[in-house]
Structures are given as C-alpha cells and as structure tokens.
N, C-alpha and C positions, 0 to 999 in steps of 0.2 A: 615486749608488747608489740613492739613494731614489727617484728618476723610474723606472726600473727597474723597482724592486722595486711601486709602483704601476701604473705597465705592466702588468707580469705577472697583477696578480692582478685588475685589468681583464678581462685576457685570459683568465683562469679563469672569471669572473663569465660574460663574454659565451658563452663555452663553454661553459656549464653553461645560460646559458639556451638557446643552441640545441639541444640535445641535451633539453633539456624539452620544445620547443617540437615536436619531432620525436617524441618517442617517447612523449609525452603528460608528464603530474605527475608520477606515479611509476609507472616499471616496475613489471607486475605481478608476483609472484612466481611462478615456475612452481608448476602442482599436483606436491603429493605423490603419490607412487607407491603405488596400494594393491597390495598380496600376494596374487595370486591363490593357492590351494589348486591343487596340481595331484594328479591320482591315478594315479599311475604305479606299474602294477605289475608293468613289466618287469625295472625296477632292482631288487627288491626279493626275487627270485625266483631 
C-alpha cells in the first residue's frame, strides 16, 4: 500500500509541475469587474 500511496503523490507532484510549466507560476487572477453607471431613463418614467 505504501508503493502506491508514493506512486500517487509522485503523480500529483509531476502533475502539478506540468500544469506550472504550461500555464506559467501562478495563474493570474482574473480582473475585477468595475460598475459601470448606467443612465436610463426609460425604466424610470
């Protein structure tokens, strides 16, 4: 069970660096959404 269980997390390790090596260090964060003001004065009428 132990071979295994070092297997596995082998195969996370090497997973996790190609997914590094792909997508760069770290994924950037998407930007924030700013709020645009809108002026609608059909709805309002």
């Amino acid at each position: 069970m132990d071979y295994i269980d070092t297997l596995l997390e082998k195969l996370k390790e090497w997973a996790r660096k190609i997914v590094e090596a792909l997508l760069g260090d770290e994924a950037e964060p998407e930007p924030e959404l700013i709020p645009i003001p809108v002026n609608d004065q059909r709805r309002r009428r």
